[in-house]
N, C-alpha and C positions, 0 to 999 in steps of 0.2 A: 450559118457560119461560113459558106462557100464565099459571101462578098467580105469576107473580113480582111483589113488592112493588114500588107505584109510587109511590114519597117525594117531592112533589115540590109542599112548600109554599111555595117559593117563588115560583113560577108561579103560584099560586092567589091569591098575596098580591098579589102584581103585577099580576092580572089584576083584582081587588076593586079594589085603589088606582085603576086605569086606568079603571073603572068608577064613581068616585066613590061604592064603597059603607060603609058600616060592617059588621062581621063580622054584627050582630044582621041590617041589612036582606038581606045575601048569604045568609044562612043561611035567611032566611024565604024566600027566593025559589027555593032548593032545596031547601025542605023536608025542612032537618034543623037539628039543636039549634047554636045559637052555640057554645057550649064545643063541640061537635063540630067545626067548622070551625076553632075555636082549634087544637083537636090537628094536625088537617089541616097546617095553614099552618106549627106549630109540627114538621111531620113527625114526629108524637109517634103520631100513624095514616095508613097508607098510600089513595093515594085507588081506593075499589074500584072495578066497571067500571059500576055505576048511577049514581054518582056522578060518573064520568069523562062516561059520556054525557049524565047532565044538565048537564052543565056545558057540553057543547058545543052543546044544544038552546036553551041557555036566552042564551049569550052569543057564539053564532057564531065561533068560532074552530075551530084546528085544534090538534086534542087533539096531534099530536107536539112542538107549542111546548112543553108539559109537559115533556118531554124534553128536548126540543131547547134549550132554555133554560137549562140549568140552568148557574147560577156556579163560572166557572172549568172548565166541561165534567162538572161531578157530582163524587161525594162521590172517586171511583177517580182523575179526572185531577190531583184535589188531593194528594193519597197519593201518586199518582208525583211528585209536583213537591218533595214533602215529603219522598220517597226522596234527592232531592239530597245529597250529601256537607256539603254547611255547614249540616244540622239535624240530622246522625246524633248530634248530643249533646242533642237535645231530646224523643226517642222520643213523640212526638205520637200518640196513638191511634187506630184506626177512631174510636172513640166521641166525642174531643173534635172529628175533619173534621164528623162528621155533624151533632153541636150549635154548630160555627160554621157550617156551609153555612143549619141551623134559622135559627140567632137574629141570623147578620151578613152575610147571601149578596153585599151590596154587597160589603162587607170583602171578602170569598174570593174576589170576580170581581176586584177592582181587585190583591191577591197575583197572582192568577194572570195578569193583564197585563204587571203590572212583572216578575216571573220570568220570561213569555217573552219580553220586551223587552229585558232585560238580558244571557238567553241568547244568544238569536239575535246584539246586539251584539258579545259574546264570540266568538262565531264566526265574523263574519266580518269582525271589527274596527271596524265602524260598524253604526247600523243602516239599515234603509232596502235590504239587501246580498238575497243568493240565500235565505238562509235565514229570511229573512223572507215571501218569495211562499211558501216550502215550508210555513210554518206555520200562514202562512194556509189554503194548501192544505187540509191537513190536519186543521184545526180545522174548518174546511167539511163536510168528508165527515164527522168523528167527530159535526158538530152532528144529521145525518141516520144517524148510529148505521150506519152505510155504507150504509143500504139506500132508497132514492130507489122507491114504492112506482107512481107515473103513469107512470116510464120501466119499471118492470118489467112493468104490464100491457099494456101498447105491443106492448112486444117479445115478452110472450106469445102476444099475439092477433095480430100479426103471424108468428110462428112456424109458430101453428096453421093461417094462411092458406098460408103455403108449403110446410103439410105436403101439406095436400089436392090440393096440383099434382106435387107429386114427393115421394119419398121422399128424397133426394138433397138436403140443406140447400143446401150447396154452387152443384148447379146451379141449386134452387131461385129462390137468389139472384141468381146470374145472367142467369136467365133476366128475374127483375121489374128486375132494372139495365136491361136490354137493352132490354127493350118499354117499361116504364112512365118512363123516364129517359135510353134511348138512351145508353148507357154501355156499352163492353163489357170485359169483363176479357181482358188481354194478359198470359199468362206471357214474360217477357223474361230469355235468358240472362246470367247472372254480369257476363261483357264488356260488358253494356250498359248494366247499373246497378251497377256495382263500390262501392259504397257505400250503394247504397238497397234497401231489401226493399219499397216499396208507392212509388206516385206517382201522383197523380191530376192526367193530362193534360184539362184541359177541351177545347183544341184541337182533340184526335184524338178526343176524348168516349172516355177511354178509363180505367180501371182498369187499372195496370201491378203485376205483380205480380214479386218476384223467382224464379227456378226453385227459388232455394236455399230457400225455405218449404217446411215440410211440409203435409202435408193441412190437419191445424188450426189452423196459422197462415193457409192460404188463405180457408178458411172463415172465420175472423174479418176478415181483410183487406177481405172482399167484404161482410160483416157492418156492419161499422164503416164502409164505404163507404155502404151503403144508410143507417143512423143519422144519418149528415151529412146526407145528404136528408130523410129522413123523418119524424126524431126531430129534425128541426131547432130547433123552434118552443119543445118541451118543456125544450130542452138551454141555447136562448138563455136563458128565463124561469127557470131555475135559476141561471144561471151572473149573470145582473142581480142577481138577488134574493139573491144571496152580498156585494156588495158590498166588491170586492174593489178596494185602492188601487192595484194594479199590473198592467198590458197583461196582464205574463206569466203571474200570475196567472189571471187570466182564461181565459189559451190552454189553461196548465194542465190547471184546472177542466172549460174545454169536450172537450177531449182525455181525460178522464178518466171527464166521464157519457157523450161517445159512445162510449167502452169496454164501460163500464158497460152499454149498450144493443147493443153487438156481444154480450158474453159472455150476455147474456139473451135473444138470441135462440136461440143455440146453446144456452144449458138452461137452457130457460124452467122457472119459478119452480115452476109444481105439477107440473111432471111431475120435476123435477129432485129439489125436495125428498121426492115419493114414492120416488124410486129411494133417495135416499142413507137414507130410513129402513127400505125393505125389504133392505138390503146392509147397513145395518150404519156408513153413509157408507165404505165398502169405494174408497177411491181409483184404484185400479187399472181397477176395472169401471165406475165413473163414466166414466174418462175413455174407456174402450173402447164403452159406451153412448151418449155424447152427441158421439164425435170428437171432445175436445179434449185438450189438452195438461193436465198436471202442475199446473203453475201457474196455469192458468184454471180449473182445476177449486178450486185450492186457495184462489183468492181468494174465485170464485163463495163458497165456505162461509160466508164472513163475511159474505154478504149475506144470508142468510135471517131475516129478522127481519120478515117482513110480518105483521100487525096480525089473531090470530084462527092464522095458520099457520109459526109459527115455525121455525126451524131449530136446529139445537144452539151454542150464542152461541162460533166460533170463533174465532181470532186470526191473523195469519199476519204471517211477516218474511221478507223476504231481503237474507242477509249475503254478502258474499266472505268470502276468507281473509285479509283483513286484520282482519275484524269490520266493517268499513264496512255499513252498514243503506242499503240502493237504494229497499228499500219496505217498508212497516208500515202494517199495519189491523188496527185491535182491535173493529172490528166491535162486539156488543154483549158482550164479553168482561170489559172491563174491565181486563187484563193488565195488569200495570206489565213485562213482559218485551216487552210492543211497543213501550213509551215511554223507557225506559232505553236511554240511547246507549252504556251499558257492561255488558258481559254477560259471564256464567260461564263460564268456560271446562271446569266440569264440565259442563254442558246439551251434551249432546253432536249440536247442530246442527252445533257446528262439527265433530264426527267423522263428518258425512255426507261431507266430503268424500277422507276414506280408504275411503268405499265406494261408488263413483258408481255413482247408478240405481238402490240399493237403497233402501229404505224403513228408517229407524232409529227405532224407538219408545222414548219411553224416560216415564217416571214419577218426577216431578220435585216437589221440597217447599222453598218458600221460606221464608226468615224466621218469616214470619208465620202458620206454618202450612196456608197455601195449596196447595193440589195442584194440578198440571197434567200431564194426560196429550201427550204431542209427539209429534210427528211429523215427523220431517225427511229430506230428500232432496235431494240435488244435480241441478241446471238446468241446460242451456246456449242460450246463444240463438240464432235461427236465422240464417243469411247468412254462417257461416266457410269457405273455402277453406281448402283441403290448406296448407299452410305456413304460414298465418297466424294471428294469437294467437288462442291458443281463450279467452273468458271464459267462466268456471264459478261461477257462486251455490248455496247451499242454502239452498231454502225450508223455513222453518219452522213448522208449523199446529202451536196446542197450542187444547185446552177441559178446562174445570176440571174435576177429579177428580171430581165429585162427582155429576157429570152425564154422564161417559164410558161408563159402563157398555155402554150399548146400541152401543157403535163394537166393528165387528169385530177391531179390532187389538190391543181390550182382553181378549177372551178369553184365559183365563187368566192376566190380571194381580190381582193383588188390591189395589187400586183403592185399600185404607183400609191396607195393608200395606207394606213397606218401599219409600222414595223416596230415591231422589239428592238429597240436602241444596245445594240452591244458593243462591246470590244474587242480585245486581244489580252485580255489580264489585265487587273489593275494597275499592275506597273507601265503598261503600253498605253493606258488608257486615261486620257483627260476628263471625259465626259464630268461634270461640276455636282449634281445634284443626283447622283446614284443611291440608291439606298441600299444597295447590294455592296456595295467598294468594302474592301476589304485592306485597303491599303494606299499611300499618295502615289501617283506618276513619279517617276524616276525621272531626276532633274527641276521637280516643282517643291518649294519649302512647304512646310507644311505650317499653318496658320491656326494657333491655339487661340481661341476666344472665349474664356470664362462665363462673359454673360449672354452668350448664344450658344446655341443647338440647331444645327439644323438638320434635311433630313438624311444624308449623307455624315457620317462618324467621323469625316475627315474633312477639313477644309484646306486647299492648297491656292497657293499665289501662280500668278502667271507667269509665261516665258523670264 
């Protein structure tokens, strides 16, 4: 991922305009040709990394605003919004997103407002509702591409500090609660928190943990406990600077980068990313190497995107068995399978849960000729009692086909050879001859023929 193309003239135009320069004086002042900077801007050439760092020597900024900026979330978030069923009769191109993101990026930021304005309203009947703070949410974390680079070195060099005292992360932790904080961790039986797995009594100065944790839910418990203190400062000044219109929003946000700085301390960034590329990102022995869970392991992936030390650009979702989506990060993926609220029921995420605990891989081919290699497995969370409703999710990590290769669960697949043809839900999806469709494409008539059957229940006409 280090030689991947950075398109991203709109930021560059916006940064000239904000500058009050003309392309002739910005070009002279990075010493390279006008019509060079046209292409640039016009994303007609990618900006390379001599260039990326002149530009942040010369005009002080912070080169992930490049990224970070881009209208309507980049050329991928418009594509999924474009996947919407009321444009499946317009079949809009990669190439025509890229030359409206080029030549009208206002246009595509102000689309992608009204779309998620309108969405969110549709869902929960006004706007202003739940699904409102979740998008903002969401839009927040995908602005930093999931990866927040000052709270990962935090919690690295904080990691490394608690190595040197004990080998034991855990009591590690405990121990700098106890001295440097005067906090101490309380395992407390079932009976006495019957509905909480964590509570932090300032009172008692105490960390209460529930019994029903396992080891790497303790670990992170006591993890996330330290980050409220420690990682305060860093977590505040992120969580301002999101500008977000809503309290809960906010709690959110703040609930999510001190996450964010729990699971980074438990696998911190360079020793984590060395293990998952000498294994193969072998999930198993991750989590048996850094003591954590399934799912901490499987979100950690999608953070690897630090600047010079990349990770392989994952995805990840978890669904029930209803299809209901609890969480989605598309990390630096791009995925329209983490943004799509309707999903295939040939993707056989949802057949991890006829096999709880195992690992289901499967190699998967969209529409558009996209590959993604998956991986999925059924969760459960921690704090059930014997009688009481068990909840069960399957997480779902997938990375594009194309870049899988080096994952050990790809051996022996052939990566450019036959894939599960799927979609985005029926209504997103044309494919002709499914025997799984459950319904026509939105935008195509649907064509009743008395004296045929075929093997698809539905037959639909073209564009």
């Amino acid at each position: 991922m280090a030689d991947r193309k950075l398109l991203a003239g709109h930021a560059v135009r916006r940064l000239r305009r904000r500058e009050g320069l003309t392309q002739a004086a910005m070009a002279e002042m990075l010493a390279i040709s006008p019509s060079y900077l046209n292409l640039v801007e016009k994303n007609q050439r990618p900006l390379s990394a001599a260039l990326l760092v002149k530009l942040a020597e010369t005009f002080d900024f912070d080169p992930r605003a490049l990224a970070a900026g881009e209208p309507g979330g980049g050329a991928a978030a418009i594509r999924r919004r474009l996947a919407d069923p009321m444009f499946a009769d317009l079949e809009i191109d990669r190439n025509e997103v890229e030359e409206w993101l080029a030549g009208a990026p206002g246009g595509a930021e102000a689309f992608a407002r009204v779309f998620d304005r309108l969405g969110q309203g549709s869902a929960t009947g006004e706007t202003g509702g739940p699904s409102d703070v979740i998008a903002e949410l969401r839009k927040e974390i995908e602005r930093w591409r999931g990866h927040y680079a000052d709270l990962d070195a935090a919690a690295e060099a904080m990691a490394d500090e608690l190595r040197m005292g004990a080998g034991d992360l855990y009591g590690a932790i405990a121990e700098r609660l106890r001295v440097k904080h005067q906090l101490t961790i309380r395992v407390l039986p079932v009976d006495v928190m019957p509905d909480l797995l964590r509570r932090t009594d300032l009172h008692a100065r105490q960390l209460q943990v529930s019994e029903m944790l396992d080891a790497a839910s303790r670990t992170f418990a006591a993890a996330y406990q330290l980050g409220q203190i420690e990682a305060r400062s860093m977590v505040e000044a992120l969580v301002q600077g999101a500008g977000f219109t809503d309290r809960a929003g906010e709690r959110l946000y703040r609930r999510y980068l001190t996450s964010y700085f729990a699971a980074a301390v438990m696998m911190p960034y360079a020793r984590f990313l060395r293990a998952c590329e000498a294994t193969g990102y072998d999930l198993e022995l991750l989590q048996r190497r850094f003591g954590a869970g399934f799912e901490q392991v499987a979100h950690r992936l999608t953070t690897l995107q630090r600047v010079g030390a990349r990770g392989l650009p994952f995805f990840m979702v978890r669904v029930d068995r209803a299809g209901q989506v609890s969480k989605r990060f598309s990390g630096a993926s791009g995925s329209p399978l983490v943004e799509s609220d309707r999903r295939c029921p040939l993707w056989r995420v949802h057949s991890a849960f006829d096999r709880p605990g195992d690992l289901v891989v499967q190699l998967v081919a969209l529409e558009d000729g996209a590959r993604w290699l998956t991986l999925s497995r059924t969760v459960t969370p921690q704090g059930r009692r014997y009688g009481a409703v068990q909840a069960e999710f399957a997480v779902g990590l997938g990375v594009a086909g194309d870049v899988a290769g080096s994952l050990a669960v790809a051996r022996g697949i052939d990566l450019k050879g036959e894939a599960t043809p799927i979609g985005l839900g029926c209504r997103a999806c044309a494919r002709p001859s499914c025997p799984q469709r459950s319904a026509a494409p939105a935008g195509r008539a649907l064509l009743v023929n008395e004296r045929e059957r075929g093997v698809s229940p539905f037959t639909f006409g073209g564009d």
